[in-house]
C-alpha positions in Angstrom: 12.9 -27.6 15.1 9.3 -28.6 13.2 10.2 -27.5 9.7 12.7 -25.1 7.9 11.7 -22.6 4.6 13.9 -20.7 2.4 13.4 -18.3 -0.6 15.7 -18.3 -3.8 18.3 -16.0 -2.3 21.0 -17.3 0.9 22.4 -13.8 0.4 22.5 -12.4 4.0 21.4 -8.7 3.8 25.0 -7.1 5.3 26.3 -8.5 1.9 23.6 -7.7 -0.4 25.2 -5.9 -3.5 22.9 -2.8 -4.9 21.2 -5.1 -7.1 19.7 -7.0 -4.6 18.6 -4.2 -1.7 15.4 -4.4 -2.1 15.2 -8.5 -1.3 15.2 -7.6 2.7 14.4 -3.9 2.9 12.3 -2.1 4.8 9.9 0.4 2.7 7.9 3.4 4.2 5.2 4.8 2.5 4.5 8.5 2.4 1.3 9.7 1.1 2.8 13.2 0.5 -0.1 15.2 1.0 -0.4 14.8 4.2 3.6 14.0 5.6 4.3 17.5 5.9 4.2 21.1 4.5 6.6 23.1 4.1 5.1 26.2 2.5 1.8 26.4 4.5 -1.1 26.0 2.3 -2.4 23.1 4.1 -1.3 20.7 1.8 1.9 18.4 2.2 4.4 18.8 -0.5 8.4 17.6 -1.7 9.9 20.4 0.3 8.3 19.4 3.2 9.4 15.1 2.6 12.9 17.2 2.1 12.7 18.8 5.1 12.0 15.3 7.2 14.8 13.3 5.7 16.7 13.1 8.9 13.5 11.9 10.5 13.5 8.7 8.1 17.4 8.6 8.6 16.9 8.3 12.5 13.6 5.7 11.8 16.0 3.3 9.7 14.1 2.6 6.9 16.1 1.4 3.4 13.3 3.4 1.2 10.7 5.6 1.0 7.5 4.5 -1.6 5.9 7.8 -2.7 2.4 8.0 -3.2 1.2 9.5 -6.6 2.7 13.3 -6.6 1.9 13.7 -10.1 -0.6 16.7 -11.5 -4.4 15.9 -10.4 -7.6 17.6 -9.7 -7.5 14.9 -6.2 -11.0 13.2 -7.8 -9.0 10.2 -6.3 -6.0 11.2 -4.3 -4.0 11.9 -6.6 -4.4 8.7 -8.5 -5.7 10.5 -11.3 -2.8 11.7 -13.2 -3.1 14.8 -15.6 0.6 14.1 -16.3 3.2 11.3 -15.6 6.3 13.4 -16.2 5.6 16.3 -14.2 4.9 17.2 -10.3 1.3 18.6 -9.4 2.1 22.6 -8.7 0.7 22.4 -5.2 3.4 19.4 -4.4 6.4 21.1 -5.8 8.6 21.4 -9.0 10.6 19.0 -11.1 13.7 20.7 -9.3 12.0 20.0 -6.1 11.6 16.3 -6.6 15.3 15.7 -7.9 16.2 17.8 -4.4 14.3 15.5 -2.7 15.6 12.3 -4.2 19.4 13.8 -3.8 18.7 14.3 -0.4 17.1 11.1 0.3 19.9 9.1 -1.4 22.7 10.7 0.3 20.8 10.0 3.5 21.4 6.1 2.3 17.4 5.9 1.4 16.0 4.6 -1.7 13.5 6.2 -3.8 10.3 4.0 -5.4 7.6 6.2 -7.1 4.0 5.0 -7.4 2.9 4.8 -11.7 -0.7 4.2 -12.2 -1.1 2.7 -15.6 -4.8 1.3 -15.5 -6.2 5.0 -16.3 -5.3 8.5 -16.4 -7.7 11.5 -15.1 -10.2 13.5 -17.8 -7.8 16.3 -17.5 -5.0 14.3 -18.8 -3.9 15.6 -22.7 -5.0 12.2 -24.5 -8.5 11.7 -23.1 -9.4 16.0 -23.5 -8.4 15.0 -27.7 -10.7 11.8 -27.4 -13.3 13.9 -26.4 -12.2 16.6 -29.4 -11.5 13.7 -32.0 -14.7 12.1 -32.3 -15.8 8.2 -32.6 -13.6 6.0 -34.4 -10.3 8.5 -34.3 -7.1 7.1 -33.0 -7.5 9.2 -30.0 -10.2 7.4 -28.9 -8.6 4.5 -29.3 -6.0 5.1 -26.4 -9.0 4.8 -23.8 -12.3 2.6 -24.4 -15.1 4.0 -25.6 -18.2 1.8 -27.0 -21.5 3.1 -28.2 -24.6 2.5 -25.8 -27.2 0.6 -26.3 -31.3 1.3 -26.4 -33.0 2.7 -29.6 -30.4 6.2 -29.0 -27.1 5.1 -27.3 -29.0 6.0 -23.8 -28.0 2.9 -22.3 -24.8 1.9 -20.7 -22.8 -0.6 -23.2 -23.5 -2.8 -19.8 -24.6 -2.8 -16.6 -21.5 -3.4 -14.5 -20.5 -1.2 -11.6 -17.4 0.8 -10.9 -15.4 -0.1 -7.5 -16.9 3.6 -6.5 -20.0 2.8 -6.9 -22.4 3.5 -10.2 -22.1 3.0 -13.6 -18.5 1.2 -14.7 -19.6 3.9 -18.0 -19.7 7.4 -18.8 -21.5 9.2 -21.4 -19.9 12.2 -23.2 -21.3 15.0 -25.0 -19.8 14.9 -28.7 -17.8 17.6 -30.5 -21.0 18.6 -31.9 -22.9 18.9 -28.9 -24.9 15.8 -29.1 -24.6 12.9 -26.8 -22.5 10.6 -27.2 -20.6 7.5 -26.8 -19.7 5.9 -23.5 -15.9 5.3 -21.7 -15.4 2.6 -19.4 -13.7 3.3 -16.3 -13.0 0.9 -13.3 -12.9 3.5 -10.2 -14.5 7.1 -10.8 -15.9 8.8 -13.7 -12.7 10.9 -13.6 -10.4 8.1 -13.9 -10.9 6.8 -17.4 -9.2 3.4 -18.6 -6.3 3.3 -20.7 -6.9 0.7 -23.9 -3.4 -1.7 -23.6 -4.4 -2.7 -26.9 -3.5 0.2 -27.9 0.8 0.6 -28.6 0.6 4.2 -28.1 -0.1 3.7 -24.9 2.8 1.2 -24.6 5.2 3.5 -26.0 3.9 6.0 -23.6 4.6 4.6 -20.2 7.7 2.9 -21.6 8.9 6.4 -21.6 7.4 7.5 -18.3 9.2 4.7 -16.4 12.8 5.8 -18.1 12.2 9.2 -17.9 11.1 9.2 -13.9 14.7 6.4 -14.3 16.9 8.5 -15.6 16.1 11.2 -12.2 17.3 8.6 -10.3 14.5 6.6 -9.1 15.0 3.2 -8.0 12.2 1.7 -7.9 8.4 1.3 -9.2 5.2 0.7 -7.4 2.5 -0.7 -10.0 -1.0 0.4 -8.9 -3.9 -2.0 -10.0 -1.5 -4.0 -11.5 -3.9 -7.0 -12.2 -6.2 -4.7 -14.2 -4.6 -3.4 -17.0 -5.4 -5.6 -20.0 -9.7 -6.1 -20.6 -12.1 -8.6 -22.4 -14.9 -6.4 -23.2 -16.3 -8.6 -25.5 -20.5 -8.1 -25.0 -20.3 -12.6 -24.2 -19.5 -10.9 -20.5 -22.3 -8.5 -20.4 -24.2 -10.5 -18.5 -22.2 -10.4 -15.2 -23.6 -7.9 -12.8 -20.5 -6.0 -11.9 -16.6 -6.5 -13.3 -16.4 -7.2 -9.5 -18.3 -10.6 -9.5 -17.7 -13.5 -11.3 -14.4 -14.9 -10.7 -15.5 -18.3 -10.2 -17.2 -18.2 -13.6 -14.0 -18.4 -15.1 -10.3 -20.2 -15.8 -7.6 -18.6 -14.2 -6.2 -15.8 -16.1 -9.3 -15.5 -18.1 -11.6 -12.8 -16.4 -12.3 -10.1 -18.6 -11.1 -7.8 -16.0 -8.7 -9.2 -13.0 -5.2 -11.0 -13.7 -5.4 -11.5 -17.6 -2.6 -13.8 -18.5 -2.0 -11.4 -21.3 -0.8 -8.4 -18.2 2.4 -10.3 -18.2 3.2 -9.0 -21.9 3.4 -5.6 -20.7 5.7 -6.3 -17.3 7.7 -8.5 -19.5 8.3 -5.2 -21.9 8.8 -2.7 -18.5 11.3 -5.5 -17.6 13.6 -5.1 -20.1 13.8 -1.3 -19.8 14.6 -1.9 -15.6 17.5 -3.9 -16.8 18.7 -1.1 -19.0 19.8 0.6 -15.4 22.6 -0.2 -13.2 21.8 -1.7 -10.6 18.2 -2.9 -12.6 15.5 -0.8 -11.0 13.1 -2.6 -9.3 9.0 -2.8 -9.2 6.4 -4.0 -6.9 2.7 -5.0 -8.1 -0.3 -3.9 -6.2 -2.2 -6.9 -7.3 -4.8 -8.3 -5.4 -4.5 -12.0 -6.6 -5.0 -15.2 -5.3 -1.8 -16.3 -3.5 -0.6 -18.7 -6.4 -1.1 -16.1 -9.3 1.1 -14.0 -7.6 4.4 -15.7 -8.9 4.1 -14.1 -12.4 3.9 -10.6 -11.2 7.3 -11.4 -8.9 8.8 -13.1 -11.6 12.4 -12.1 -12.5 10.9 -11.8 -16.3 8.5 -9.4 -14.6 8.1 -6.9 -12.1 10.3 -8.8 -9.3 8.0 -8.5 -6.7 4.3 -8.4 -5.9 2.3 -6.8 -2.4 1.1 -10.0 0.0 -2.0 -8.4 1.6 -2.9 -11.9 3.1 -1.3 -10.7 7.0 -3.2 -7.2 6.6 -6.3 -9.2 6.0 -5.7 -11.7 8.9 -6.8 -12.4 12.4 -5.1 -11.9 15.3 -4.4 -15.8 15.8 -1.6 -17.6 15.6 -2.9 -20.4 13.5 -3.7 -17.6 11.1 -0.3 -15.9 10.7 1.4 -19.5 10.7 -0.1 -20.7 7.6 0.3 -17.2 5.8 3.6 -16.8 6.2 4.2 -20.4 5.8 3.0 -20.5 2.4 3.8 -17.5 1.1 7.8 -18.0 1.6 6.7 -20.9 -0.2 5.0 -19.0 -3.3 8.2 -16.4 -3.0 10.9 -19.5 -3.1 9.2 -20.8 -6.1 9.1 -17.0 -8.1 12.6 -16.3 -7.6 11.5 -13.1 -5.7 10.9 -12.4 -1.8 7.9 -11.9 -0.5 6.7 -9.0 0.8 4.8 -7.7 4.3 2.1 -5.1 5.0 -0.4 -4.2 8.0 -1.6 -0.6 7.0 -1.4 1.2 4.0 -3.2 4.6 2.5 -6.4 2.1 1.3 -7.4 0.3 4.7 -8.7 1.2 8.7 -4.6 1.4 10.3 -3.7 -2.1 12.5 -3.7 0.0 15.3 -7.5 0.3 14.9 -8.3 -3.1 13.7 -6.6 -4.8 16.1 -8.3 -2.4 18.9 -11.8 -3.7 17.2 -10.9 -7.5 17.4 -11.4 -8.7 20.7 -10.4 -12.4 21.8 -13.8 -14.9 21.5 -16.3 -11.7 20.7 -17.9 -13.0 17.2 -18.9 -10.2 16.1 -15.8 -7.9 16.9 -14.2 -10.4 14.8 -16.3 -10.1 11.9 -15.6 -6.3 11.8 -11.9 -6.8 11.7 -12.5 -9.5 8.6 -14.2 -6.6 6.6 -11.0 -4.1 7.4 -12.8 -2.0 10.1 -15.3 -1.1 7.3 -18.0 -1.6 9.0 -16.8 0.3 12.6 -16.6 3.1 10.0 -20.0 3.1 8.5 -21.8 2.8 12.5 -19.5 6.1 13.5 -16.3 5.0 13.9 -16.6 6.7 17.6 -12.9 5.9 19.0 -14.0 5.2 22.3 -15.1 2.2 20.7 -11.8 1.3 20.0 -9.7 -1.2 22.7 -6.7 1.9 21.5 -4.4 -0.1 24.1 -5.5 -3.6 23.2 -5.0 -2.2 19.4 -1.4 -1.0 19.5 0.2 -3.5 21.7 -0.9 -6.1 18.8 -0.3 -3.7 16.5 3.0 -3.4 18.1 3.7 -6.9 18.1 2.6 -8.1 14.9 5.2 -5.4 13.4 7.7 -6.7 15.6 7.0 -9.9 14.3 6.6 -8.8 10.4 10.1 -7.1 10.5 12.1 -10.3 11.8 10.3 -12.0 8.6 12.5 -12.6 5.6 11.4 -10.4 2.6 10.5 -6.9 2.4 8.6 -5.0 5.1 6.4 -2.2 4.4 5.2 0.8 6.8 3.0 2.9 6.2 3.6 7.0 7.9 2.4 7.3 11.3 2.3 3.7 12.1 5.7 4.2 14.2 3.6 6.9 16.4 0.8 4.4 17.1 -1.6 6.7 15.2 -5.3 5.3 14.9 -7.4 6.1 12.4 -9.6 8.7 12.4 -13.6 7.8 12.5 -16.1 10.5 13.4 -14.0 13.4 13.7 -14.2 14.2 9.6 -17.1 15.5 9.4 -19.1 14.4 5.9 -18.5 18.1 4.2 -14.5 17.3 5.3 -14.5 14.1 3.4 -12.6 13.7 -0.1 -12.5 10.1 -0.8 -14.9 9.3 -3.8 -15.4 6.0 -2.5 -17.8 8.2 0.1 -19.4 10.1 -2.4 -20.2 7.7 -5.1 -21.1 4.7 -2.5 -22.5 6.5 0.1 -23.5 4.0 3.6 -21.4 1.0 1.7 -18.1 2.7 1.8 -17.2 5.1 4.0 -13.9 6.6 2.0 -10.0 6.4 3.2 -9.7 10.0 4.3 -9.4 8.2 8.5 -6.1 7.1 7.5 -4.7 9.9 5.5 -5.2 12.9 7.9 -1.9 14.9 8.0 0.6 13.5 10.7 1.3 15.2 14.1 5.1 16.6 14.1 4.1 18.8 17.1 1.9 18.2 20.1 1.2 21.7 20.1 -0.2 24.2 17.0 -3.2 24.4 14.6 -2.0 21.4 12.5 0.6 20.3 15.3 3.4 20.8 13.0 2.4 19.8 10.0 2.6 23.3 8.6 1.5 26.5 9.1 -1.3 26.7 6.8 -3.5 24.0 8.8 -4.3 20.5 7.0 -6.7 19.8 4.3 -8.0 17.0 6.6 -8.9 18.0 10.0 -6.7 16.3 12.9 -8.3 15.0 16.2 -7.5 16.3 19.4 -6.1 13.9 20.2 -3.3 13.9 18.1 -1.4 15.7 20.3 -0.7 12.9 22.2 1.1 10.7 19.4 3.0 14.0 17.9 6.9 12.9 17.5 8.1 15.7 19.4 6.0 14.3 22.5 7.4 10.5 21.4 11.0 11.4 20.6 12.8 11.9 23.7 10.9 8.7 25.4 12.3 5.3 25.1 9.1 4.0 26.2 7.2 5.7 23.4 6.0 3.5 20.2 8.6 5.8 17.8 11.6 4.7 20.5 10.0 1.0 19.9 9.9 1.3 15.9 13.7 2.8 15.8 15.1 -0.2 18.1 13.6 -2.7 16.3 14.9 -1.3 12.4 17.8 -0.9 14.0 17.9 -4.5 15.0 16.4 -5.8 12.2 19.4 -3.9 10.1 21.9 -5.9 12.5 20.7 -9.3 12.8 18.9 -9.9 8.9 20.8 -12.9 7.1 19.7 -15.2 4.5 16.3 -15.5 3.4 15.2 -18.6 5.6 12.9 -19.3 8.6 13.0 -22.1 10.9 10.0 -23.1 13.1 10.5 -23.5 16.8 8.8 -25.4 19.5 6.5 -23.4 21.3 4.7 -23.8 24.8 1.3 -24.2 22.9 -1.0 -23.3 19.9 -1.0 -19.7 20.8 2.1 -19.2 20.4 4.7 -18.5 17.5 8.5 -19.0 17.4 10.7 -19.3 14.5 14.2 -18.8 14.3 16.7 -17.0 11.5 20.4 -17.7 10.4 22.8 -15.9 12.7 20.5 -17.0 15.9 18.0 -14.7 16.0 14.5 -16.0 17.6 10.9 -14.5 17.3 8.8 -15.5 19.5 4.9 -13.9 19.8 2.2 -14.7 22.1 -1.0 -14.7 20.6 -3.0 -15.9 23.5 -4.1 -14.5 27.0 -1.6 -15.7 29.5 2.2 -15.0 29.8 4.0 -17.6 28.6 8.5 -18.5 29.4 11.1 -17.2 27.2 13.5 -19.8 25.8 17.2 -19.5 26.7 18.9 -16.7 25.3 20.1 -12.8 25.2 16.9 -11.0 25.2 17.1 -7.7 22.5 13.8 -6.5 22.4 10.2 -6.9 23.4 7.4 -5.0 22.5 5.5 -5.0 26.1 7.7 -4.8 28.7 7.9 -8.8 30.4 5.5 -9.7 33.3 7.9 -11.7 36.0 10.2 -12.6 33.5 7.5 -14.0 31.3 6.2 -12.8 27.6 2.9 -11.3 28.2 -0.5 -11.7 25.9 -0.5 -9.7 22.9 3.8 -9.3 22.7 6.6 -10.1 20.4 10.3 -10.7 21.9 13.6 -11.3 19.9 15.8 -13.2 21.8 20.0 -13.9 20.2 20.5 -17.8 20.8 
């Protein structure tokens, strides 16, 4: 044994009171547009999450982490929100959502809601009265408006970019028909930012979280997290883009990213969690250096924060090593547990990447550094993809991510062994704005949001009658559940075993490296004697002594083969 870490907790999961579930759990996110549909208009609603419940029961997940469901003209997904306290018609009702949540709890299955507090949409009630109210009303004051510059206001207030692509500014019309003054928004046009200066718009989501509370929701993910509070002051106008310039500054000090003064706001939010029993929980989305992250996981905070570092890795061993190493490390000295993530509703799926990544090819390795961006942009032809190479490391690295101690997070149809979707959605199919606005820089998210396969067989296989406001491949066919469900060799068998192990053999919240045979290879142990062992490199390798529960590629001779997890009971 080389060296042991521990988080804050000993608490082993089995005796985790209700407080405390969300230390060790395993999270799945549903983008519900495209999970299922139960009333056939092509989109996925609440009825149709309903309708799957048993589904999730059988996976073994602890809680579901719905994407935003709110009212939105979809400029961005859905994360432009007309309303925070209502459900978008096309989704479902109020009644709907609390059916859903009813169902889901008695099915033992948390419920975490997405709340997007850097903007709203243009549709939503405060920004149509900044428009109405004129310069210098309190309405505008809720958002940030600025006059332009040049001898008429023509000019942007400055030249920074949005994360879409153009202007980070907008010009309105006036009440009076004249042009006007410029908002600032940090994604699209149609996503204007709130002004957290502002206590209206304090009071505001302070409401939102205990009303969406109150309906029995138990937890919070915190989109943009690191973005809410601004420095607009015209000293930063020089900067080319909001999205440069980090090293220019002191940490906490951007005008933009991870303002020290964010940490007011989740101090506020945390006081109304506590108000619940047990406290409801959060999780920021905030795309920080690894040793800012502590404030956002803070027990003064939101309790926990996303570690994108593994999605972002290679597939090395040396690599995952030294990111999990130090990240228990960053989670032991917050208080909170760290958290795990490979695909998500914003990047190419693991499956893919890891397909694109080929062992010594330069190149191939650069593309999966840049999240399979770049495969997108040339085509994104799946026969390009290794697909086998891609899932059984895909297959593994999950394997290996859920006998981790923290939380786990899946993404829907990662437990089918879905890829992502490249040249099959065709440009006039596309709805990601990243596409529009960016055009041959960022190729848009829709490849890992098409609807998923329930069915090998029908127009949308299963997904509803109506068809799917994405188009599915072909190919989908092959990964539909109904084709996976009844074969314990299929990747959905492979997903259940291993939550159902990882339910049975999680215990305190420490890790214990192992010896292993050599560099590309990984074994740590847990409390209790559970053993993970992965082999990152291309030759089988020997198993240590022990009961042998589950390995994600079936053993060659009795030894682990490349690319492959195995969980052995000491």
């Amino acid at each position: 044994m080389t060296s042991m870490l521990a988080a804050d907790s000993s608490v082993a999961r089995n005796d985790l009171d209700d407080a405390l579930w969300w230390r060790q759990a395993s999270v799945y996110q549903i983008y519900p547009r495209s999970f299922a549909d139960a009333n056939g208009d092509g989109i996925g609603d609440l009825k149709g999450v309903t309708s799957r419940v048993q589904y999730l029961k059988a996976l073994g997940i602890d809680a579901v982490w719905l994407s935003p469901f709110y009212p939105s003209a979809l400029a961005d997904g859905g994360y432009d929100v007309d309303d925070y306290r209502d459900v978008d018609p096309k989704i479902g009702t109020l009644e709907d959502f609390d059916e859903m949540t009813a169902a889901l709890h008695q099915a033992g299955i948390k419920v975490i809601v997405d709340i997007v507090p850097n903007h709203s949409s243009d549709r939503h009630e405060w920004f149509q009265a900044a428009l109405a109210a004129g310069p210098g009303s309190p309405e505008r004051e809720r958002y940030i408006f600025r006059d332009g510059k040049g001898e008429h206001g023509e000019l942007p207030p400055n030249n920074w970019t949005a994360i879409f692509g153009g202007s980070s500014w907008q010009r309105i019309t006036e009440p009076d028909g004249t042009p006007g003054q410029w908002y600032f928004h940090l994604f699209a046009p149609e996503q204007p930012d709130f002004n957290w200066k502002n206590p209206e718009v304090h009071a505001d989501f302070e409401t939102t979280l205990r009303f969406w509370s109150d309906r029995g929701v138990d937890g919070f993910r915190i989109d943009v997290a690191h973005g809410l509070t601004k420095n607009l002051d015209p000293a930063f106008d020089h900067l080319k883009s909001v999205l440069s310039g980090q090293d220019l500054f002191e940490d906490g000090q951007h005008p933009i990213w991870d303002r020290d003064e964010v940490h007011d706001i989740y101090a506020e939010w945390r006081k109304i969690f506590n108000e619940y029993t047990p406290p409801r929980i959060a999780v920021a989305e905030a795309w920080v250096e690894p040793h800012r992250r502590a404030r956002y996981a803070s027990s003064e905070g939101l309790g926990q924060s996303f570690n994108f570092d593994l999605l972002q890795a290679d597939f090395r061993a040396a690599d995952f090593r030294k990111i999990i190493g130090d990240n228990l490390a960053f989670a032991a000295d917050s208080g909170a547990s760290t958290t795990w993530v490979f695909s998500n509703h914003d990047v190419v799926r693991h499956a893919t990447r890891y397909g694109l990544q080929r062992t010594g090819a330069q190149d191939e390795a650069q593309i999966m550094n840049v999240g399979g961006k770049q495969w997108l942009l040339d085509g994104g032809r799946q026969d390009e993809v290794d697909t086998e190479l891609g899932l059984r490391r895909a297959k593994a690295a999950t394997q290996l991510m859920l006998a981790l101690p923290g939380s786990a997070y899946l993404y829907q149809g990662e437990e089918l062994g879905l890829q992502e979707v490249g040249e099959e959605i065709a440009d006039e199919h596309r709805q990601d704005p990243a596409f529009f606005r960016n055009k041959g820089v960022e190729i848009g998210r829709d490849g890992c949001r098409v609807p998923l396969p329930w069915e090998s067989q029908g127009s949308s296989y299963g997904f509803g009658a109506g068809g799917s406001h994405l188009p599915q491949p072909q190919w989908f066919s092959r990964y539909a559940v109904d084709a996976q469900e009844q074969d314990p060799a299929s990747t959905l068998s492979f997903y259940r075993r291993a939550m159902a192990l990882r339910h049975e053999l999680q215990s305190a919240e420490e890790l214990a490296w192992e010896a292993s045979p050599n560099e590309h290879v990984l074994h740590f142990s847990r409390p209790g004697g559970m053993h993970s062992i992965t082999n990152f490199g291309t030759t089988p390798v020997a198993l240590p002594e022990g009961e042998l529960l589950l390995a994600s590629a079936p053993l060659e001779d009795g030894l682990l083969p490349a690319n492959a997890t195995a969980w052995l009971r000491a």
